[in-house]
C-alpha positions as CSV (number, residue, x, y, z in Angstrom):
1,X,-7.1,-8.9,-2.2
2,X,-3.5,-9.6,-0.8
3,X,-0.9,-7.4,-2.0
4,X,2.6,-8.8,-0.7
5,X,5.0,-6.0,-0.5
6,X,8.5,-6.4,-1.5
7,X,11.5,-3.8,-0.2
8,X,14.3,-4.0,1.6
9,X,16.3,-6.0,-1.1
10,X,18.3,-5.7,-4.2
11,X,16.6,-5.1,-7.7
12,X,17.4,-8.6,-8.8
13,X,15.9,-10.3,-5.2
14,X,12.4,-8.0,-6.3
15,X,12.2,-9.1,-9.7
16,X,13.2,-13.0,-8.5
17,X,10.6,-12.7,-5.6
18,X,7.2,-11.1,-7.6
19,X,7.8,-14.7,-9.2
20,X,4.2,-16.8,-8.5
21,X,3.1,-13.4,-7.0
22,X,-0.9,-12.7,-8.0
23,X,-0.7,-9.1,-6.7
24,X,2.7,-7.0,-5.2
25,X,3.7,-3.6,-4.1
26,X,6.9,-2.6,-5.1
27,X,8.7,-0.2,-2.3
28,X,10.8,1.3,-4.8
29,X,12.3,3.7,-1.8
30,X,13.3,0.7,0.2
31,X,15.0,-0.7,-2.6
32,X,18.9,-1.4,-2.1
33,X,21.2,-0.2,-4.9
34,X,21.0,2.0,-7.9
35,X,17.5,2.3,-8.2
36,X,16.9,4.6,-11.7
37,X,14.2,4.6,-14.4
38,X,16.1,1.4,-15.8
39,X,16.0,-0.6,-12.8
40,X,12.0,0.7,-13.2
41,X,12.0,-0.3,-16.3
42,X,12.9,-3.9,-15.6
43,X,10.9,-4.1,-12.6
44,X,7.3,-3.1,-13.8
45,X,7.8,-4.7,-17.5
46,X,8.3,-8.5,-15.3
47,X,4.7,-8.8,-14.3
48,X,1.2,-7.6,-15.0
49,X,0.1,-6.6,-11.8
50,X,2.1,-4.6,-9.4
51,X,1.9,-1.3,-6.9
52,X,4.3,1.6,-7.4
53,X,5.2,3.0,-4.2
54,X,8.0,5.1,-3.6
55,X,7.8,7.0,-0.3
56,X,9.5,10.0,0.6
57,X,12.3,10.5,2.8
58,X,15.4,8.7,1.4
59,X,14.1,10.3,-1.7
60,X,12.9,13.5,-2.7
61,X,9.4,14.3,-3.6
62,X,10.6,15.2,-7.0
63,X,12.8,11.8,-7.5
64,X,10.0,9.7,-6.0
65,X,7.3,11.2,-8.8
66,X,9.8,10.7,-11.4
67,X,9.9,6.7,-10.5
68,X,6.6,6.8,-10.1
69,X,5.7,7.9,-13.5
70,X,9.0,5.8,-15.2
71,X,6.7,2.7,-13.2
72,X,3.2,3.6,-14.7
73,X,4.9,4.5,-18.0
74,X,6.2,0.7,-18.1
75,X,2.7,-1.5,-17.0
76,X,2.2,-0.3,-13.0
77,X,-1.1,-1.8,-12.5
78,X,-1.5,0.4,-10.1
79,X,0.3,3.6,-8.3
80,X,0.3,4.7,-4.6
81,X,0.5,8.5,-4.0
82,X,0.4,10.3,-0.5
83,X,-2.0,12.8,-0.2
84,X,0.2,15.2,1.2
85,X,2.4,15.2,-1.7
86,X,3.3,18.3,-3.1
87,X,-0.2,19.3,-5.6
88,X,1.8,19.6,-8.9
89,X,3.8,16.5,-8.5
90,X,0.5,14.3,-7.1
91,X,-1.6,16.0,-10.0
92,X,1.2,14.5,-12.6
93,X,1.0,11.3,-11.0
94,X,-2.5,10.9,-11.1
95,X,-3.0,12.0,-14.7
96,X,-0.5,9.9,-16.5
97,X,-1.9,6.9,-14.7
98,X,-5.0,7.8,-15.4
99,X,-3.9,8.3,-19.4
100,X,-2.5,4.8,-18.8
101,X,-5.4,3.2,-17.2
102,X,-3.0,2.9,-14.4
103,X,-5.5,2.3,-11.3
104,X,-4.8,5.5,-8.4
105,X,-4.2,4.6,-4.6
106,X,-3.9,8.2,-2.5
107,X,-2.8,7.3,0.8
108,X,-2.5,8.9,4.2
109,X,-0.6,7.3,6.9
110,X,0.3,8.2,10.3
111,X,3.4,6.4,12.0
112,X,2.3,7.3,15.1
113,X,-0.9,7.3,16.3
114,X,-4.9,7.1,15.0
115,X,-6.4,10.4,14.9
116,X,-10.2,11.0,16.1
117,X,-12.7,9.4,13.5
118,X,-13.1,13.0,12.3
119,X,-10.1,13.5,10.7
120,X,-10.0,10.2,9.5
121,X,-13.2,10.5,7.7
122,X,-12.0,14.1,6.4
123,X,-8.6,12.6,5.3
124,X,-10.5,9.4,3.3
125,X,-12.6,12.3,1.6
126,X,-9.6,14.1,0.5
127,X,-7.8,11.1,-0.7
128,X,-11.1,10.0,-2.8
129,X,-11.6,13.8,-4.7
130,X,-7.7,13.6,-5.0
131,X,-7.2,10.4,-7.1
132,X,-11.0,8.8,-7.5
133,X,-9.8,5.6,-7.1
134,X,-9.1,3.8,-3.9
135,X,-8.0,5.6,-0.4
136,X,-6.1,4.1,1.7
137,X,-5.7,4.7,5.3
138,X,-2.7,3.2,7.5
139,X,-2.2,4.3,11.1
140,X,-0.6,3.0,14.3
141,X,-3.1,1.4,16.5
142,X,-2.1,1.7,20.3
143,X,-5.4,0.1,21.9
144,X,-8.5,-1.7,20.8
145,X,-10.0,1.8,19.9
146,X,-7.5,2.6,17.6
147,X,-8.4,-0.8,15.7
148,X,-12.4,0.0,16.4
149,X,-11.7,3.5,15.1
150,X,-9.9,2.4,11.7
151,X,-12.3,-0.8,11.2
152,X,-15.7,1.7,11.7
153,X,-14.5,3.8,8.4
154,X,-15.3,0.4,6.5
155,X,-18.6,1.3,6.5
156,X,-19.2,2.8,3.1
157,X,-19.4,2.1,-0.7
158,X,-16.4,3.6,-1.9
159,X,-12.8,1.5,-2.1
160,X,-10.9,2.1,1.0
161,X,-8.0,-0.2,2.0
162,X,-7.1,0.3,6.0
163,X,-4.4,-0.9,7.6
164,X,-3.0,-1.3,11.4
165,X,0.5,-0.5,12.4
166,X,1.7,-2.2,15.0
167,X,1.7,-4.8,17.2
168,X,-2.0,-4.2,18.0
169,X,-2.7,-2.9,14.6
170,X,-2.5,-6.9,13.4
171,X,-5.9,-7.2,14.5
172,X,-6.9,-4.8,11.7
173,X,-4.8,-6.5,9.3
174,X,-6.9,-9.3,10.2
175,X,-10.4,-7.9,10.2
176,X,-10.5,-5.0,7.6
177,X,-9.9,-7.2,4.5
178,X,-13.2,-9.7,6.0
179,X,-15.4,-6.6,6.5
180,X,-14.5,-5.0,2.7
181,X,-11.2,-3.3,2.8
182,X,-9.6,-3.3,-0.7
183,X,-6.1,-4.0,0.1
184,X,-4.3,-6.4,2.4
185,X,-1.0,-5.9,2.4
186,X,1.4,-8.8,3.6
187,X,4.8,-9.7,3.7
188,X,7.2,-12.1,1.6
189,X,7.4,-15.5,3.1
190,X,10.1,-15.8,5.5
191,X,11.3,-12.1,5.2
192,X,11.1,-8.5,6.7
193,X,8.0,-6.7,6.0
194,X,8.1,-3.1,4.7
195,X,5.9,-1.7,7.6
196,X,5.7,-2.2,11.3
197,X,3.2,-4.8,12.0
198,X,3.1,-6.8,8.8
199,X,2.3,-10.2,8.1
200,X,3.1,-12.6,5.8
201,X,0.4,-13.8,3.8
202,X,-0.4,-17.4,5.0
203,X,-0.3,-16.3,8.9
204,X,-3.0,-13.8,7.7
205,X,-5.1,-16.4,5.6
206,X,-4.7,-18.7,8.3
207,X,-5.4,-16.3,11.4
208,X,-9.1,-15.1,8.9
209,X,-9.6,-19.3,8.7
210,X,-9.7,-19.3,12.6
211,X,-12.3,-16.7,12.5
212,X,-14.5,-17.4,9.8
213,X,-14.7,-21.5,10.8
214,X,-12.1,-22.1,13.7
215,X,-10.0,-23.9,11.4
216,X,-6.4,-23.3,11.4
């Protein structure tokens, strides 16, 4: 499943580009302009099936929950929660969306490096008791081992979406949606991705083509 993931634009550019979209994350921290439980409002009530995401750091924990509730409250199909939010705020998060029917994403990501297969493992448990939905995993690759280290965790039942950061994290981009991973997330045609490493959707169709039947 391909997710394109819209940010780094105005309100009005997100709501024009979800447009033809089958599936988008909405990066409601990387969002230019007032960006309040209106602007929420008119995002998530403008197509069926969209990811809230609002991660901290430009915002407060607190304001980022908030959005994310305003988002499930208004037809999120889904919402993306870091597992290291604070337990209160994460615990709101998950219930309303699960009073919604709002599907849960608890994510961990590392902007720096892949830890050892341990702690990944540990941290996909603790994402899966945390939300019961799907974990997601997103690291920076910095060799082949990395990628071999995040693409081995796609080795169970359970829905788990890994993702590569990175120049060299591209090659999990690639692979992890062919070998079960729940989530691909890609960029708009023709503009900045929200994450180092991203690719837009038809150079990851058509680098999976080359793979699966050296087609291009």
């Amino acid at each position: 499943m391909i997710c394109t993931s819209i940010g780094n634009c105005s309100v009005e550019k997100c709501i024009s580009s979800l447009k033809g979209l089958r599936l988008a994350e909405v990066r409601l921290d990387l969002l230019s302009g007032r960006v309040g439980k209106d602007e929420v409002r008119r995002i998530f009530s403008s197509h069926q099936n969209l990811i809230a995401t609002c991660r901290p750091g430009k915002r407060s924990q607190s304001e980022c929950a908030s959005l994310l509730l305003e988002a499930i409250a208004n037809g999120a199909a889904y919402v993306d929660i870091e597992v290291d939010a604070p337990a209160a705020l994460r615990k709101k998060v998950v219930a309303k969306a699960k009073k919604k029917g709002c599907k849960v994403i608890v994510s961990f990501h590392d902007y720096k490096k892949t830890p050892s297969r341990q702690k990944l493992e540990a941290m996909a448990r603790k994402c899966f008791s945390t939300g019961d939905g799907i974990a997601k995993i997103a690291c920076k690759a910095n060799s082949a081992g990395d990628c071999a280290r995040l693409l081995s965790l796609l080795d169970g039942k359970r829905k788990l979406a890994v993702v590569g950061m990175g120049k060299k994290g591209r090659l999990v981009r690639v692979v992890a949606p062919m070998l079960g991973s729940a989530i691909a997330y890609a960029s708009p045609a023709g503009r900045q991705g929200t994450a180092d490493g991203q690719m837009a959707a038809s150079e990851l169709q058509k680098a999976q083509r080359m793979i699966l039947d050296g087609t291009n």
